[in-house]
FIPA-652554 format. One line per field, with one value per atom (N, C-alpha, C): residue number from 1; chain; atom name; x, y negated, z. Coordinates in nm, 3 decimals. Each point is the difference from the previous one (the first is absolute). Example, Ala and Ser with C-alpha at 12.3 -4.5 7.8 and 13.67 -1.06 7.14 Angstrom:
<rs>
zaza <- 1 1 1 2 2 2;
pagu <- A A A A A A;
kero <- N CA C N CA C;
x <- 1.319 -0.089 0.090 -0.035 0.082 -0.077;
y <- 0.569 -0.119 -0.120 -0.105 -0.119 -0.109;
z <- 0.780 0.000 0.000 -0.072 0.006 0.073;
</rs>
This chain:
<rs>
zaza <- 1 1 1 2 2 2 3 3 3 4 4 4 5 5 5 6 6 6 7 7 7 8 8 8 9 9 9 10 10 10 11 11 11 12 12 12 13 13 13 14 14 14 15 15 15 16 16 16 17 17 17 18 18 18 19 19 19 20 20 20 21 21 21 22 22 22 23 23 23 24 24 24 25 25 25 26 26 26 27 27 27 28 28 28 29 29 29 30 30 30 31 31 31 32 32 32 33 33 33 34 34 34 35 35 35 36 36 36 37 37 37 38 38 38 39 39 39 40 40 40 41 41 41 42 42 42 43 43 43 44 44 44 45 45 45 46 46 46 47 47 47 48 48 48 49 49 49 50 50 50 51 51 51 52 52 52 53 53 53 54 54 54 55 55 55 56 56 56 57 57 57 58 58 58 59 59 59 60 60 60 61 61 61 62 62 62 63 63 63 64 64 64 65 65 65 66 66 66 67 67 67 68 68 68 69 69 69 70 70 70 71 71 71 72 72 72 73 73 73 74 74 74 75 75 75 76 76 76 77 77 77 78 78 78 79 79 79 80 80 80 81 81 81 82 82 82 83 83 83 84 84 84 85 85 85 86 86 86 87 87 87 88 88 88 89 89 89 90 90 90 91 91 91 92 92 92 93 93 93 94 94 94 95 95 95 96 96 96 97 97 97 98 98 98 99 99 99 100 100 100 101 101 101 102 102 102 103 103 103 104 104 104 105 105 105 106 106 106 107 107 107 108 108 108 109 109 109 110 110 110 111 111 111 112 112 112 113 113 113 114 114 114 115 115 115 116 116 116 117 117 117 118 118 118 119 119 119 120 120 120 121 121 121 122 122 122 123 123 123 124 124 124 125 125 125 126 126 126 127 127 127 128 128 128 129 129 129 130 130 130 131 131 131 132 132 132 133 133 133 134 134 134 135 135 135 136 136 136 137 137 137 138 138 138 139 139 139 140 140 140 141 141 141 142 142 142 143 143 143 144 144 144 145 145 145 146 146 146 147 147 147 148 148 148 149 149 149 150 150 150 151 151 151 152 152 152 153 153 153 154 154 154 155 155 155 156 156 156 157 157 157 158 158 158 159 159 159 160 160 160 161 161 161 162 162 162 163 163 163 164 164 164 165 165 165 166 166 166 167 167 167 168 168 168 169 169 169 170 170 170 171 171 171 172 172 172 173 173 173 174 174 174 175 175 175 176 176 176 177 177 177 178 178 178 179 179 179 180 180 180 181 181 181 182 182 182 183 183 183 184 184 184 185 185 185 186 186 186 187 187 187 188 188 188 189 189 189 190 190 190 191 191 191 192 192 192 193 193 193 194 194 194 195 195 195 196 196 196 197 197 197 198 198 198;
pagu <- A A A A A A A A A A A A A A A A A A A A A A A A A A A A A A A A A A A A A A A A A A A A A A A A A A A A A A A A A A A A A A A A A A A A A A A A A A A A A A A A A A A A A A A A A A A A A A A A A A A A A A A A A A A A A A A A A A A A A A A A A A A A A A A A A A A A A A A A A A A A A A A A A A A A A A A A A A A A A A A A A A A A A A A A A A A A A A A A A A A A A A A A A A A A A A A A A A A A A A A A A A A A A A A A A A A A A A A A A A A A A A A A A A A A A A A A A A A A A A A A A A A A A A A A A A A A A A A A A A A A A A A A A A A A A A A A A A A A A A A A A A A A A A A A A A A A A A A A A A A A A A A A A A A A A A A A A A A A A A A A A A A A A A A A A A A A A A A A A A A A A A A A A A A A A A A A A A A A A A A A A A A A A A A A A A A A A A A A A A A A A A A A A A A A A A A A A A A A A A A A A A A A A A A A A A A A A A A A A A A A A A A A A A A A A A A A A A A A A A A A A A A A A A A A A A A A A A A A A A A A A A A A A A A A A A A A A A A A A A A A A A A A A A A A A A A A A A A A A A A A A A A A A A A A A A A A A A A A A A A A A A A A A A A A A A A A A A A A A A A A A A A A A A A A A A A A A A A A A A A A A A A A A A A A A A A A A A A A A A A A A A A A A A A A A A A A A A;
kero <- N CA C N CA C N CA C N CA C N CA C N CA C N CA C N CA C N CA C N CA C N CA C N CA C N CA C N CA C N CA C N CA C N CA C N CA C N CA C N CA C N CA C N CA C N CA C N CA C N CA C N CA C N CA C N CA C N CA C N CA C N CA C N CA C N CA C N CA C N CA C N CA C N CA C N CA C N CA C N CA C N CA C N CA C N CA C N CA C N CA C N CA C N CA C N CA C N CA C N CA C N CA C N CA C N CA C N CA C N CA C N CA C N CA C N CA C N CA C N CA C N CA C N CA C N CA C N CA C N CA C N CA C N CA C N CA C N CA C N CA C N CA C N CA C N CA C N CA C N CA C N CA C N CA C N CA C N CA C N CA C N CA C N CA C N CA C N CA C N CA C N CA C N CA C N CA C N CA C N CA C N CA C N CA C N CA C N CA C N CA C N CA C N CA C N CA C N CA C N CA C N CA C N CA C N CA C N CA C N CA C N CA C N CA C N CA C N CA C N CA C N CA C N CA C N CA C N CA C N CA C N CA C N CA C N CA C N CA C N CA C N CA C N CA C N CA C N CA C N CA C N CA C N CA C N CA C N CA C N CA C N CA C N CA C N CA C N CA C N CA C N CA C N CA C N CA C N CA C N CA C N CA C N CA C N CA C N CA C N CA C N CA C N CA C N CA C N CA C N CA C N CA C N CA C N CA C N CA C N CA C N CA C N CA C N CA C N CA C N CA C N CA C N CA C N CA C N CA C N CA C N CA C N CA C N CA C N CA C N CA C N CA C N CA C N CA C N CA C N CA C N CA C N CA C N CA C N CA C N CA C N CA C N CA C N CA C N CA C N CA C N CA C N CA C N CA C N CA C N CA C N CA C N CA C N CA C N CA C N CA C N CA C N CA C N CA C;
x <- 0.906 -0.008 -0.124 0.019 -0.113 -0.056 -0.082 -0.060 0.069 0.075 0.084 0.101 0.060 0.119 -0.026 -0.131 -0.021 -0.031 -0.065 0.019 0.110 0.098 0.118 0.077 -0.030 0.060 -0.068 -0.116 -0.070 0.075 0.012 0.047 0.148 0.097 0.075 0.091 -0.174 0.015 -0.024 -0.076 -0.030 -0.080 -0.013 -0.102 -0.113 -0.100 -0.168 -0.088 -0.157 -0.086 -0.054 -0.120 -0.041 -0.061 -0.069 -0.097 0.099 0.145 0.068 0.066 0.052 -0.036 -0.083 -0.104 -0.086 -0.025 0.011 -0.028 0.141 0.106 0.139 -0.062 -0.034 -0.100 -0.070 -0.070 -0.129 0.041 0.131 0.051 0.124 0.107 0.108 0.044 -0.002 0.086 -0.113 -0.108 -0.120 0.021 -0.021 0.037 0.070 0.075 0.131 -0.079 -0.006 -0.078 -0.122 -0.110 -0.128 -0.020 -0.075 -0.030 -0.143 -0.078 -0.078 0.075 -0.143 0.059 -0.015 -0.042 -0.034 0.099 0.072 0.106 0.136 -0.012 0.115 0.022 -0.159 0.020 0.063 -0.064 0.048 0.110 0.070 0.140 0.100 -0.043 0.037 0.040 -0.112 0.004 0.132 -0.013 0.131 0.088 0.068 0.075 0.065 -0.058 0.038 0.023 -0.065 -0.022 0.156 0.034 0.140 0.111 -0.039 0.071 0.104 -0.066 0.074 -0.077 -0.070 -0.054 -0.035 -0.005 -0.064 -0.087 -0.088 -0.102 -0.010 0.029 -0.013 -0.099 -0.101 -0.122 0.033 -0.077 0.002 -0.089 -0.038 -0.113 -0.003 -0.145 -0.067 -0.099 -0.032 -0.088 -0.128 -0.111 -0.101 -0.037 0.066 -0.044 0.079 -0.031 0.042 0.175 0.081 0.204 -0.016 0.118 0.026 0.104 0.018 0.137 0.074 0.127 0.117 0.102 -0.030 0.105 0.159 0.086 0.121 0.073 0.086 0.092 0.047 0.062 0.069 0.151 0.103 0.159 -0.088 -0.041 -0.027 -0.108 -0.087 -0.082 0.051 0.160 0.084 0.057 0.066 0.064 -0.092 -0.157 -0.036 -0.077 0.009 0.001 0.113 0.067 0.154 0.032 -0.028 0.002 -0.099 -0.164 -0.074 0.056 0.048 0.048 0.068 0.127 0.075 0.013 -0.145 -0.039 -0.013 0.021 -0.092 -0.120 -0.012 -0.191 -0.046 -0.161 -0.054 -0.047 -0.013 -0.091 -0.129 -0.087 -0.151 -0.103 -0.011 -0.098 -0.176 -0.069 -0.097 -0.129 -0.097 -0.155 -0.077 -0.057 -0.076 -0.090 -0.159 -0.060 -0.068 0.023 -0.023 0.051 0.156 0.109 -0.065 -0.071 -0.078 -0.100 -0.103 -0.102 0.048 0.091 0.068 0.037 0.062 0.072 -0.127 -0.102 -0.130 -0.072 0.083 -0.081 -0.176 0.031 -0.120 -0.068 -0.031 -0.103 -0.050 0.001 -0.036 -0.068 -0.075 -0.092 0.132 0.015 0.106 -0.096 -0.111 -0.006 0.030 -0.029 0.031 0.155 0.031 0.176 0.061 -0.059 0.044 -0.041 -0.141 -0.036 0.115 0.086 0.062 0.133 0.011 0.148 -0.007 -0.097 -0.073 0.076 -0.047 0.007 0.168 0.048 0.099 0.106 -0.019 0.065 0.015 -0.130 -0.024 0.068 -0.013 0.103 0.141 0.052 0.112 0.028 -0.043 -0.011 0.022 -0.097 0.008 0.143 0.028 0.101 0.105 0.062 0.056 0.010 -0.161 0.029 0.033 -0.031 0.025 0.183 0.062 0.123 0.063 -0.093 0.133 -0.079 -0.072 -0.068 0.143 0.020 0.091 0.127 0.054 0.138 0.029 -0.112 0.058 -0.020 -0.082 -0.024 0.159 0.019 0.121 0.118 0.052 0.122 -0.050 0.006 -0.031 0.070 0.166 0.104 0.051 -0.076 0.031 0.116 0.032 0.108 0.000 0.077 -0.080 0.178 -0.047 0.138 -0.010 0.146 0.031 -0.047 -0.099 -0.069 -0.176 0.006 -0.159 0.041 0.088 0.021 -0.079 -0.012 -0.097 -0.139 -0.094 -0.082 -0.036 0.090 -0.006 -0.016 0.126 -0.041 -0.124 -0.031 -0.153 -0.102 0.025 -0.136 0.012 0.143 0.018 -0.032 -0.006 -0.051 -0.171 -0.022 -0.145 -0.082 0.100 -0.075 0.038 0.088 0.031 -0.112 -0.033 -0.104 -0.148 -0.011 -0.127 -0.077 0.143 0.009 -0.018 0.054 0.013 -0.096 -0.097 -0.103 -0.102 -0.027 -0.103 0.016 0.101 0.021 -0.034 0.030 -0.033 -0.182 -0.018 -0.122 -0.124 0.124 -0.122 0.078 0.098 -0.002 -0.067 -0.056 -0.041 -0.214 -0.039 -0.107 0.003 0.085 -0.016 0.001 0.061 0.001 -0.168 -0.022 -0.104 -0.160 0.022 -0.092 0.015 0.115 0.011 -0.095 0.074 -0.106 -0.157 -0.011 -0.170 -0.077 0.077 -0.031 -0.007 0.078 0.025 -0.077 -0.035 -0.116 -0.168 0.005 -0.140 -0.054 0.168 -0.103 -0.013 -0.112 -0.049 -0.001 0.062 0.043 -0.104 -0.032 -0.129 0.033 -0.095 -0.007 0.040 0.124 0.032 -0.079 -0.107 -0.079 -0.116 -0.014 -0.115 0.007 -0.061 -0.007 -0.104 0.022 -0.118 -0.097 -0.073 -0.092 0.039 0.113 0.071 0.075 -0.008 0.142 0.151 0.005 0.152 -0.029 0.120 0.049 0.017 -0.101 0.032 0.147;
y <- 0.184 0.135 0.068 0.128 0.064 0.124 0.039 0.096 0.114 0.055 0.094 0.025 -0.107 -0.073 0.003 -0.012 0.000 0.143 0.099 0.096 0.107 -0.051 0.093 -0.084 -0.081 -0.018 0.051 0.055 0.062 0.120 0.124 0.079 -0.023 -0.048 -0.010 0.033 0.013 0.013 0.126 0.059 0.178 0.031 0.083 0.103 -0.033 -0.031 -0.034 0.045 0.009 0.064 -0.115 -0.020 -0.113 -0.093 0.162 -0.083 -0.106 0.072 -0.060 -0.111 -0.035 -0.117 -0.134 0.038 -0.110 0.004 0.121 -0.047 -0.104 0.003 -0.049 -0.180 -0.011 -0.112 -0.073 0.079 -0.052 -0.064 0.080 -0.024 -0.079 0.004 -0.080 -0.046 -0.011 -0.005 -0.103 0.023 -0.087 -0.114 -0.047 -0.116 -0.103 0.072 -0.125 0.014 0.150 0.023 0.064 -0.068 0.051 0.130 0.090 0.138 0.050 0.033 0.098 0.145 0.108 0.132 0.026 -0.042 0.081 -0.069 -0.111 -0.089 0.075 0.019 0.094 0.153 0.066 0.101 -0.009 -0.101 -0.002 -0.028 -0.108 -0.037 0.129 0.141 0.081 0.083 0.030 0.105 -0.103 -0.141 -0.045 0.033 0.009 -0.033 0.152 0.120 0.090 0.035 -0.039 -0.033 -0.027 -0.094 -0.067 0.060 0.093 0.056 0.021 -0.161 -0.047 0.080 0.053 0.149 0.119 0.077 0.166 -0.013 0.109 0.022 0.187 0.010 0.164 0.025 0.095 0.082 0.054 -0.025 0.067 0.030 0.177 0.065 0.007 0.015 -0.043 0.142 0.029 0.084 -0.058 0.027 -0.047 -0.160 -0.070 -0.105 -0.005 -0.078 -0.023 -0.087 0.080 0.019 -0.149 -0.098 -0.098 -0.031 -0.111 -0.048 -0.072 0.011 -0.059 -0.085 -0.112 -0.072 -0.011 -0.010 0.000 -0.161 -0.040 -0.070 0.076 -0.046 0.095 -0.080 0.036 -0.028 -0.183 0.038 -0.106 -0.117 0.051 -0.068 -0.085 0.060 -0.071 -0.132 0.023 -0.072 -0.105 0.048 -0.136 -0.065 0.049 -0.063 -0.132 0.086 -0.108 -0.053 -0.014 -0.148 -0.058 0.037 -0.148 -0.095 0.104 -0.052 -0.085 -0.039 -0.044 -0.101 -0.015 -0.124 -0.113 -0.153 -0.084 0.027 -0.075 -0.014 -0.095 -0.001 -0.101 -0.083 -0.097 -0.026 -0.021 0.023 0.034 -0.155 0.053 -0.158 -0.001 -0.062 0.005 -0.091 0.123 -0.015 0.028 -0.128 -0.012 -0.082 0.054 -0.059 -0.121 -0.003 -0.050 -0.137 0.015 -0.096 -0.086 0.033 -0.063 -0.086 0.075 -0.101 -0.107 0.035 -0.110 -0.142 0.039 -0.108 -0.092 0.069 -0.056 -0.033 -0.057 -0.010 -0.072 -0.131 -0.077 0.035 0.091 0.090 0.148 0.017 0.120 -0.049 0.118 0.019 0.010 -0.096 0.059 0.085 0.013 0.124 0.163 0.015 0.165 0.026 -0.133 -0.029 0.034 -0.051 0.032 0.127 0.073 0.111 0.103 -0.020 0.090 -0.011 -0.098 -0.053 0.104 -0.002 0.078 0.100 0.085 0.136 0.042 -0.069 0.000 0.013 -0.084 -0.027 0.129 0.043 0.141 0.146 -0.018 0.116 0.013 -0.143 -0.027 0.084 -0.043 0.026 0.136 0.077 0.134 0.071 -0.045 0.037 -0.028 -0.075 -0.005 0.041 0.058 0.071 0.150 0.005 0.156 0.037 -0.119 0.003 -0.017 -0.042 -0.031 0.174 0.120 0.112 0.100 -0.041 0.101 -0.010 -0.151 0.007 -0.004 0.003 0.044 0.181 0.068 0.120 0.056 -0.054 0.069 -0.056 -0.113 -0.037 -0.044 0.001 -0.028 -0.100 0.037 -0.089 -0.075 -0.036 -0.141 0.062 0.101 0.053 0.092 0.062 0.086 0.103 0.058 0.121 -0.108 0.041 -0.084 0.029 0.098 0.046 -0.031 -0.079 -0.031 -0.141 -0.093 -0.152 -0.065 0.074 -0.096 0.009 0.128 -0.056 -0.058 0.004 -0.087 -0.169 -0.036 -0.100 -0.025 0.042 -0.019 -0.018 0.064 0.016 -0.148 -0.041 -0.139 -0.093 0.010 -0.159 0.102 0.044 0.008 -0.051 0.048 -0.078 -0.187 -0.038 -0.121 -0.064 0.086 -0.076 -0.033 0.097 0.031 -0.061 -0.034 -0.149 -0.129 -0.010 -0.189 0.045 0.080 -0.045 -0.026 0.085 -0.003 -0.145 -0.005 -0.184 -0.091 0.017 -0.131 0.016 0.141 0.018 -0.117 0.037 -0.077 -0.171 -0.049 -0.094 -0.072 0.080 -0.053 0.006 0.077 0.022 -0.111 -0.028 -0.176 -0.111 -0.001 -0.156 0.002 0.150 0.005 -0.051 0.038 -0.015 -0.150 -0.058 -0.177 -0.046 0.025 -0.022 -0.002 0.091 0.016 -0.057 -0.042 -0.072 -0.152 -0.020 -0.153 -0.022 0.122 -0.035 0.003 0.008 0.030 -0.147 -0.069 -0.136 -0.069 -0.120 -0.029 -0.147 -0.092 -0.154 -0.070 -0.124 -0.044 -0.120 -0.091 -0.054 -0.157 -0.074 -0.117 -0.073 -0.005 -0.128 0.047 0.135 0.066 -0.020 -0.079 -0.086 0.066 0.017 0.044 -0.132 0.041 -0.060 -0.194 0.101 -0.111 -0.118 0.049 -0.090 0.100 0.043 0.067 0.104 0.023 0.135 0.064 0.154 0.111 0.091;
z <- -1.261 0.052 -0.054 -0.022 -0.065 0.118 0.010 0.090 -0.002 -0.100 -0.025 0.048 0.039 0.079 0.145 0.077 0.097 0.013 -0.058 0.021 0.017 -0.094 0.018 0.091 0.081 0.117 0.077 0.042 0.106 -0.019 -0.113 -0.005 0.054 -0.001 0.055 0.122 0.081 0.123 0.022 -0.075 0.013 -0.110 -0.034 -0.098 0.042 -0.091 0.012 -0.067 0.026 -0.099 -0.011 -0.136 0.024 0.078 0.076 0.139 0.105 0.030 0.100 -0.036 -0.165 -0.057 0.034 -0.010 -0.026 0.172 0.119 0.123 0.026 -0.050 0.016 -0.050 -0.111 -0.075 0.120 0.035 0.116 0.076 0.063 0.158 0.007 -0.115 0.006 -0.088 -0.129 -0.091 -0.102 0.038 -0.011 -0.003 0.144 0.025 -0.097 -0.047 -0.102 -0.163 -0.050 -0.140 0.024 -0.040 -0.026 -0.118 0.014 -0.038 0.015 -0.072 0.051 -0.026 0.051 -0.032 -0.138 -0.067 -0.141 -0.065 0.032 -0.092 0.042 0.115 0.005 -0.056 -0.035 -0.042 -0.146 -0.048 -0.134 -0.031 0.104 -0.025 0.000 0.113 0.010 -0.113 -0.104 -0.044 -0.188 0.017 -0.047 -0.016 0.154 0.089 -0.063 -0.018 -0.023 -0.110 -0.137 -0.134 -0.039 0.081 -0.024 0.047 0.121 0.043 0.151 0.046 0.089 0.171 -0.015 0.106 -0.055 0.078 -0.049 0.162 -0.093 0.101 0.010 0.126 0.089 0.013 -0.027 0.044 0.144 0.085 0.139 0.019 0.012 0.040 0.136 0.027 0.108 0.045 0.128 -0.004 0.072 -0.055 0.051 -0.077 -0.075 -0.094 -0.118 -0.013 -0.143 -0.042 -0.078 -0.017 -0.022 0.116 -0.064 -0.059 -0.096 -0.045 0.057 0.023 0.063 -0.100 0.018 -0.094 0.100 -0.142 0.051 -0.117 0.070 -0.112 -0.081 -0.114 -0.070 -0.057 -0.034 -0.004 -0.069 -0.111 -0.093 0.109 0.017 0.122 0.090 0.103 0.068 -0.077 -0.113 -0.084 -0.038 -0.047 -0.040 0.130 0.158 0.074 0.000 0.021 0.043 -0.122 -0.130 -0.065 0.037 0.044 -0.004 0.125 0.098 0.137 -0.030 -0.101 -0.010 -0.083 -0.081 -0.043 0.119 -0.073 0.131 -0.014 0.176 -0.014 -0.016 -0.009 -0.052 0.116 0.014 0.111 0.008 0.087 -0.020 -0.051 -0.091 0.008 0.021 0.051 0.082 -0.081 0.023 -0.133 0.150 0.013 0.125 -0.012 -0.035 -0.058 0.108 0.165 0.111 0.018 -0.079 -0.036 -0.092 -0.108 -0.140 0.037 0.112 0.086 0.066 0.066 0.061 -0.053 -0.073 -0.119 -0.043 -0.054 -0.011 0.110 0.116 0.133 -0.034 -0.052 0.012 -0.166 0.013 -0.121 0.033 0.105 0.083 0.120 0.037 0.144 0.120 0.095 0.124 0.045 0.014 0.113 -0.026 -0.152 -0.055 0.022 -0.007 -0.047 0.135 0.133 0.136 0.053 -0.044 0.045 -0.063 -0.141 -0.105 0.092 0.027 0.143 0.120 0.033 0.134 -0.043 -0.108 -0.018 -0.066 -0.061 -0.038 0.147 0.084 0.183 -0.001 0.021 0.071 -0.062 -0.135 -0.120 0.041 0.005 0.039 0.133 0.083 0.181 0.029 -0.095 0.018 -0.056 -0.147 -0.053 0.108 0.028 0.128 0.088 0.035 0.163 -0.109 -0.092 -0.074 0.014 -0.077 -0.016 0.129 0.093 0.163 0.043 -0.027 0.038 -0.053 -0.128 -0.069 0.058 0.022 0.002 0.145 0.104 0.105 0.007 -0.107 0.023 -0.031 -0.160 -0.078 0.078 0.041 0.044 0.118 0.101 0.179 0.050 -0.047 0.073 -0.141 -0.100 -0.079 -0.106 0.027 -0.081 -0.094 -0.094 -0.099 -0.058 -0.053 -0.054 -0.135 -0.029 -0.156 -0.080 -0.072 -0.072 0.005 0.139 -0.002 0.079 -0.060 0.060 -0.112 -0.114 -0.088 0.058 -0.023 0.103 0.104 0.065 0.116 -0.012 -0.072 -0.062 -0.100 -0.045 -0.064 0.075 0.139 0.060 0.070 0.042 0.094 -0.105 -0.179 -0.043 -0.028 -0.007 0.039 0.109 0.109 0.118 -0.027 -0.006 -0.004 -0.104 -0.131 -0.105 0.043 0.079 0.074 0.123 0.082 0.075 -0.063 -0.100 -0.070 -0.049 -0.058 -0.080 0.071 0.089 0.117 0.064 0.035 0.066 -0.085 -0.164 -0.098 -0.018 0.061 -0.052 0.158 0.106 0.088 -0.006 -0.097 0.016 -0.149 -0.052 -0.123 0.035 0.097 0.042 0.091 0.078 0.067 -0.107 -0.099 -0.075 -0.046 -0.070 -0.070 0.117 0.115 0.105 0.021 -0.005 0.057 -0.139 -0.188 -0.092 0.052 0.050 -0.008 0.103 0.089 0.131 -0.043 -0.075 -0.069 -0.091 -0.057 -0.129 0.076 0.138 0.002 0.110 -0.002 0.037 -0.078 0.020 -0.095 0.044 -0.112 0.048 0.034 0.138 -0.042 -0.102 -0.032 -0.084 0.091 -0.055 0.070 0.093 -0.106 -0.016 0.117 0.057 0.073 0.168 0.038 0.122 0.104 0.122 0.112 0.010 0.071 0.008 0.102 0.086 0.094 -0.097 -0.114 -0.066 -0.089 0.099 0.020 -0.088 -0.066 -0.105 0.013 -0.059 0.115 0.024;
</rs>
């Protein structure tokens, strides 16, 4: 998938300028493809190059005319072939995953504090995605035209759960490691004073 692709699916849903774009980016569509604003501007002005939007001047009084993107006949069309390609499935560059693997060649404690924080990313994303989808759908249900989001937002929450859980069950093994590494064997042969081994 290319960013281009994710954009003319935002359009999809209505006519946009770039600002409401990239707030669309921020707030929902985010989540699945990463964007800044300036990557989208540029993808934009592509996007039009090729032909697949036009952009409307809308004057304004008191600031400054914005542009309104629209799909365009060709735009739809090369929506609905990428749609209709398969997909790929996501494969995962996690550089947290890399430490790991290298357990005993790393510090556990940066490695459990990076756990800590990772829990907590998770946690929030979650309470974010259970904020939206009780805002947007209340009663769990959705019009046929917005059942895909809906579903998106339920494996969001679901991703956001298992990671957070692997995250506090991987912050326990790492804590038993460090608990185990910090005793220290005595020596067989090292006797009290009574005789007996301590």
């Amino acid at each position: 998938m290319a960013l281009a692709d994710a954009i003319l699916a935002c359009l999809t849903e209505r006519p946009m300028t770039g600002y409401e774009l990239a707030k669309t980016f921020d707030a929902s569509i985010g989540f699945f493809w990463k964007a800044d604003h300036q990557q989208i501007y540029r993808e934009l002005a592509k996007l039009r190059e090729r032909g697949h939007i036009q952009g409307r001047e809308v004057v304004q009084s008191g600031k400054p005319n914005k542009l309104v993107y629209t799909l365009t006949a060709e735009g739809k069309a090369a929506f609905r072939h990428w749609a209709a390609r398969p997909s790929m499935p996501a494969s995962i560059k996690d550089d947290l995953l890399i430490r790991l693997y290298a357990l005993d060649a790393v510090d556990i404690e940066p490695l459990r504090t990076d756990l800590m924080a990772r829990q907590e990313h998770h946690r929030d994303r979650y309470e974010r995605y259970e904020r939206i989808l009780n805002k947007r759908f209340p009663d769990g249900t959705a019009s046929p035209a917005d059942t895909g989001k809906l579903l998106g937002l339920r494996i969001g929450l679901k991703h956001e759960q298992m990671v957070a859980e692997w995250c506090e069950e991987a912050i326990s093994a790492l804590s038993a490691i460090s608990v185990s590494a910090d005793i220290v064997p005595l020596d067989p042969g090292t006797r009290d004073r009574t005789g007996s081994r301590d």
